[in-house]
Structures are given as structure tokens and as C-alpha cells.
N, C-alpha and C positions, 0 to 999 in steps of 0.2 A: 340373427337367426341361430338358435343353439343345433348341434348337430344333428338333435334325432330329425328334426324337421327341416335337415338340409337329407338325408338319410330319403326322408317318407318321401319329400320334392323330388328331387333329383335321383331316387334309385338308384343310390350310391352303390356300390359291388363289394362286397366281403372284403373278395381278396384283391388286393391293390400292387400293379405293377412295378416297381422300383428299376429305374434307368440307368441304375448307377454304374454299372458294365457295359453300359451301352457304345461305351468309345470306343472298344476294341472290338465292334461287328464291324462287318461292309456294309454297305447302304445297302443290298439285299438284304441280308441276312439279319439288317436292322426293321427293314418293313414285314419279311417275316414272324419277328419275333410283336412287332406289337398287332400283325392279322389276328397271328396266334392267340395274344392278349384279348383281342375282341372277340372272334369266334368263342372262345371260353368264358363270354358275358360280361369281360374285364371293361369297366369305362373308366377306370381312377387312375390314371398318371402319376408317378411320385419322383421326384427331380432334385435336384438341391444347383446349384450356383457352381459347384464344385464340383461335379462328378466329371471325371475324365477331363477337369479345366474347361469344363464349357462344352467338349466335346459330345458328350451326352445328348444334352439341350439340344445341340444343333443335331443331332442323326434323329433324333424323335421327331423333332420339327416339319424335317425332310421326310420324315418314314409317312406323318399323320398327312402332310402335305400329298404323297406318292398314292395313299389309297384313299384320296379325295372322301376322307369322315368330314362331317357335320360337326364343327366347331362346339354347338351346343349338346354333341352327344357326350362329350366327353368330359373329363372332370379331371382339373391338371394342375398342377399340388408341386410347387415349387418352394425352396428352403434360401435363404442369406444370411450371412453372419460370419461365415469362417473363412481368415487370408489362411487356407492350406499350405501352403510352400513356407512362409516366415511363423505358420506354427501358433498364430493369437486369433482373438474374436474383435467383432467390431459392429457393436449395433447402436451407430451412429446414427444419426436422419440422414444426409450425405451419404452414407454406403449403404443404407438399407434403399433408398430411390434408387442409388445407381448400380446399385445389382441386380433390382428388379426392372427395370429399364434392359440390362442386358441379358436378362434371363429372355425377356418378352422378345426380346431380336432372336434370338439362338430360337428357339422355338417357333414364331414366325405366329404369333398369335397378339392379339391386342387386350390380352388379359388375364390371370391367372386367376383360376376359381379360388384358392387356398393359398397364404403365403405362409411358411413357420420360420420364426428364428432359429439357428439351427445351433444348439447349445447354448450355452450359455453364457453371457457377456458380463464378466464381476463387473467389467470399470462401465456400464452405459448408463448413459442416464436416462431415465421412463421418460420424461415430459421429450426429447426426442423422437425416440420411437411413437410417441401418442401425435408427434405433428407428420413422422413420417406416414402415419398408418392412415390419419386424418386424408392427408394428400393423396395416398394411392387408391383409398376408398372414394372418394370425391371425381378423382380423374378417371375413376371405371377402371383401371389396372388390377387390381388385388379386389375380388369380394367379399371373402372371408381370411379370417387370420387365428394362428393360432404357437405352437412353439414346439421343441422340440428338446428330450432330455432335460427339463427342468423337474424343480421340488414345488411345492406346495406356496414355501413362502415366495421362492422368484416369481411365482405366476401374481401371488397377491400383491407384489408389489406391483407389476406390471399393471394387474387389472384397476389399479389404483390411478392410472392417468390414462388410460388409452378407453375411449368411448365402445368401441367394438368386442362383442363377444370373442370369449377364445375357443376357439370349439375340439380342438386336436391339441395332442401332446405325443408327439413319436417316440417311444420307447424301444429301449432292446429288450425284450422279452420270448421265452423259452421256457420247456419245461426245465431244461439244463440252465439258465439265465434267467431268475425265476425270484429274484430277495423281495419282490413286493409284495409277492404272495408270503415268501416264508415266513416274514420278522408277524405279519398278521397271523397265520396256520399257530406258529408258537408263541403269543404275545403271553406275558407272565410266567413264562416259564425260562430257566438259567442253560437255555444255548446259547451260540452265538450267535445262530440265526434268529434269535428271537429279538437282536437290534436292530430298530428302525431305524435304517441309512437315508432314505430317500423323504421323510417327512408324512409319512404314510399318501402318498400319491394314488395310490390303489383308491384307495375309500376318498382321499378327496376328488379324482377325478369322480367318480360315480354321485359325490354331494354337489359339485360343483357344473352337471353334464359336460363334464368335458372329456371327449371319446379317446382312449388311449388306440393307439397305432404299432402293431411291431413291429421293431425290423429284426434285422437277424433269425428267421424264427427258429433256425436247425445249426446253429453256431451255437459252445459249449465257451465262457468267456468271452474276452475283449478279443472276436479273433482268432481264436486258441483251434479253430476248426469246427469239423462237422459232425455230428453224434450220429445223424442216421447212417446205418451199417458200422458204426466205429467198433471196433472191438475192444474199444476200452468200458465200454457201455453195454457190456452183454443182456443184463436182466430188464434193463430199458427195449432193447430192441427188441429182447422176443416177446415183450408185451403188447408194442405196437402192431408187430408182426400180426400177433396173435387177433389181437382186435381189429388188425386190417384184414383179415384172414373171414372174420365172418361178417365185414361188411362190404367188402369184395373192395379193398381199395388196399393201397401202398402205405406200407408203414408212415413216407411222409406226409398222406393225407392224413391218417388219424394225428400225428404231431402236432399238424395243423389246425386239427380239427380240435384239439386240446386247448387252444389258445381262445378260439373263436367262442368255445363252450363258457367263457368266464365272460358275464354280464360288462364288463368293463371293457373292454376291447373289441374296436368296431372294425378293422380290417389287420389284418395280414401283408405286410408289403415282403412280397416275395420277388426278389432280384436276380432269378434263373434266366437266362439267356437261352436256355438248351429246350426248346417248347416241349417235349416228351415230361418233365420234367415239372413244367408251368401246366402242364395237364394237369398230372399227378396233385398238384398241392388245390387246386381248384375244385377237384371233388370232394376237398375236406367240406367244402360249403352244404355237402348233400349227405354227412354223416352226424349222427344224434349218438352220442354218447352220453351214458349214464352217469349220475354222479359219482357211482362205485367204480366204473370203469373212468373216471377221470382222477378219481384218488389213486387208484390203482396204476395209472402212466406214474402219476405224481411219486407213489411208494418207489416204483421200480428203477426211478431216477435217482433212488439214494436220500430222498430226501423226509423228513421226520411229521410225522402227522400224531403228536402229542396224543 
């Protein structure tokens, strides 16, 4: 099943939850945050193997358990791949079962709707992954599959032995985190932004239906912090501002809503904890920006539109 018609099925939601904080709430203020999530139309879960060591998995588990949801209303999007602490990748057949084995414990569920690889593994080998993914799909565990931060050629190799569609590719993307759009915006022209780093991903995700995912969406770098209100980023803010201003929404909806407006990107995974906040980036789903006002964020970020 390619995405759009996992999308049309399943009324997949824009913007998609990210757990990855979720280790450091209380078991209140964990069920809180994913109420929060639903009353706001949220059905998409996003989890990885690693977030909080497991920790995560299991307070979401407890939280979806605690407000007695409907198994099938939700839509729960788990990652494997990364030893975090020894710092390497491992997309073995062996650790890709036995992570999603323990993902499926931590969470308290007997299945994950989406699994991705969660970056990238130079040393795996495909015919692996194609028996692992064989097995998880077969046994009902994993539905659909897909990857995360890869290029163009890592998917083709992959898609070269694994029988199953890839339908996701999670990316970090922002207006400030942004090189897939640029090296395309300036292609034959002598910037620097005008080198494709990532194998042009953009356009092959869109030839290939395979739906790009952001994370980070209000992070400027690997990390490096937050742009909305930064004051290093003044003519960006008061653009948002300004566009928030007359669509009666918070400059980080319109951000958001920057992200949503590019044909290639099917959700938003926003990791706020703080529900006041997970409001805010939720009404990006209700704002239409033009293509002058989306050039217009784009200009204000500094960035070059040849």
C-alpha cells in the first residue's frame, strides 16, 4: 500500500506526535499530553526503540492503555537501528526482530502500523532486512515499512530485495534546515547551496510516492536550537509573526504550516511536551498560504531564490 492510500484508509493526521520526551513526564502528565494529542485530531504516534532507552515506549503504552483508545484508531510509527550509548547502527535481521519484539512489549500493543529504519546502516546487508521485514510482515507485527534520513541511492538499494513498499522517509526539515529545497531553488547556478548533498530526495521522494516526514520542524541545525522568537533570526520572525497576524494563528503555526504547504511532506512530527504549544503547531493544519507568502517565510530566512 503506497502512502497516499494508507493516508485516504486510515485518515492519517497531518501533524504527528513524536514521543521522544516522553521519558521525562509522570505517568500523568504523560496521559495528559497524548489526551491532548487526540482531542487536537492527532491519531499518528511517532516512537523510535531509543527514545528515553525504552522509556518513552513504555509511558505511551501506559498513557494509550490509561485512556482505554481503540487500538485501531490509532496509527503508531516505531524506528530500529540505532545502539545509542556504543554510538553505531545495526540493521541486522537479528536486531531488527528483536527490537521490534521489544518495542511491541514497551508499548503493550501486538503490532506496529509503520516500522523505519532509523538512519542509516553502511555495513547491513538488504537480503537481511528483506527476511527481517518478510517475517514481521507475515507474523502481523509491522504493516507497513519504511526508513528514515536516507538518500535516494540507500532506498534503491534497499528496494532492490525487500518485497514491501517504502512509504515514509523521516527527515529533518525546516525553513532554517531546508538544503533539499535549496540545492533544487538554485540548481545551475554557482552557490553553494546550489550542491546536491542528499541525492536529490525532494524529487525523488515525490517520483517514487514516498511521503517525506519532518522532524525538528523549529530547530535551526543539528540541534543548534530554536528559531521561533530567537533573536538571531529577526526578519524571519517578524514574517511569521506578521503572516500569523492575519491568519489569527502563532508564528509557529505558520512555520508549520510552511512545511505542510510543499506537496512532498505528509506530516509534521512535532515533539512538544507542553500541550499549549502542541495546540499552536496543530492549527498550522487550518492555515493556506500562498505561494508568495511561502517564498516570502523562505526569503526572510536568509535564504536565495535565484
Amino acid at each position: 500500500m503506497k502512502y497516499t492510500e494508507l493516508r485516504k484508509s486510515l485518515n492519517v493526521s497531518r501533524i504527528a506526535f513524536g514521543c521522544w520526551r516522553m521519558d521525562a513526564l509522570s505517568d500523568r502528565d504523560a496521559v495528559n499530553v497524548v489526551n491532548n494529542a487526540l482531542e487536537n485530531g492527532i491519531n499518528f504516534f511517532d516512537n523510535a526503540d531509543i527514545y528515553g532507552g525504552g522509556v518513552s515506549e513504555e509511558k505511551f503504552g501506559q498513557a494509550v492503555k490509561a485512556l482505554g483508545c481503540k487500538r485501531e484508531d490509532l496509527i503508531i510509527q516505531s524506528k530500529a537501528g540505532i545502539f545509542l550509548e556504543e554510538n553505531y547502527y545495526d540493521f541486522s535481521r537479528d536486531h531488527i526482530l528483536e527490537a521490534v519484539d521489544g518495542s511491541l512489549k514497551r508499548m503493550q500493543t501486538e503490532y506496529m502500523d509503520i516500522l523505519l529504519l532509523h538512519r542509516p546502516d553502511t555495513l547491513f546487508e538488504p537480503e537481511e532486512v528483506a527476511e527481517a521485514f518478510d517475517i514481521l510482515q507475515q507474523s502481523g507485527k509491522v504493516r507497513w515499512f519504511g526508513v528514515s534520513n536516507q538518500n535516494p541511492g540507500q532506498i534503491e538499494l534497499l528496494k532492490k530485495y525487500v518485497r514491501q513498499d517504502l512509504i515514509v522517509n523521516q527527515m529533518q526539515f525546516s525553513v532554517m534546515h531546508s538544503g533539499m529545497v535549496d540545492s533544487g531553488l538554485a540548481v545551475n547556478n554557482n552557490f553553494n547551496v546550489s550542491i546536491v548533498k542528499d541525492g536529490g530526495i525532494l524529487e525523488y521522494s515525490r517520483l517514487h510516492d514516498i511521503r517525506l516526514q519532518a522532524w525538528s520542524p523549529f530547530q535551526y541545525g543539528l540541534f543548534e536550537g530554536v528559531y521561533i522568537g530567537n533573536p538571531k533570526f529577526p526578519e524571519l520572525n517578524q514574517m511569521l509573526e506578521k503572516i500569523g497576524e492575519e491568519q489569527g494563528v502563532s508564528g509557529s503555526a505558520v512555520a508549520a504550516a510552511w512545511i505542510l504547504r510543499h506537496p512532498a511532506f505528509a506530516q509534521i512530527v512535532s515533539g512538544s511536551m507542553t500541550p499549549s504549544r502542541l495546540d499552536d503547531v496543530c492549527r498550522a493544519v487550518d492555515v493556506e498560504l500562498t505561494k508568495k507568502q511561502w517564498y516570502d517565510i523562505y526569503k526572510a530566512a536568509g535564504k536565495i531564490v535565484p
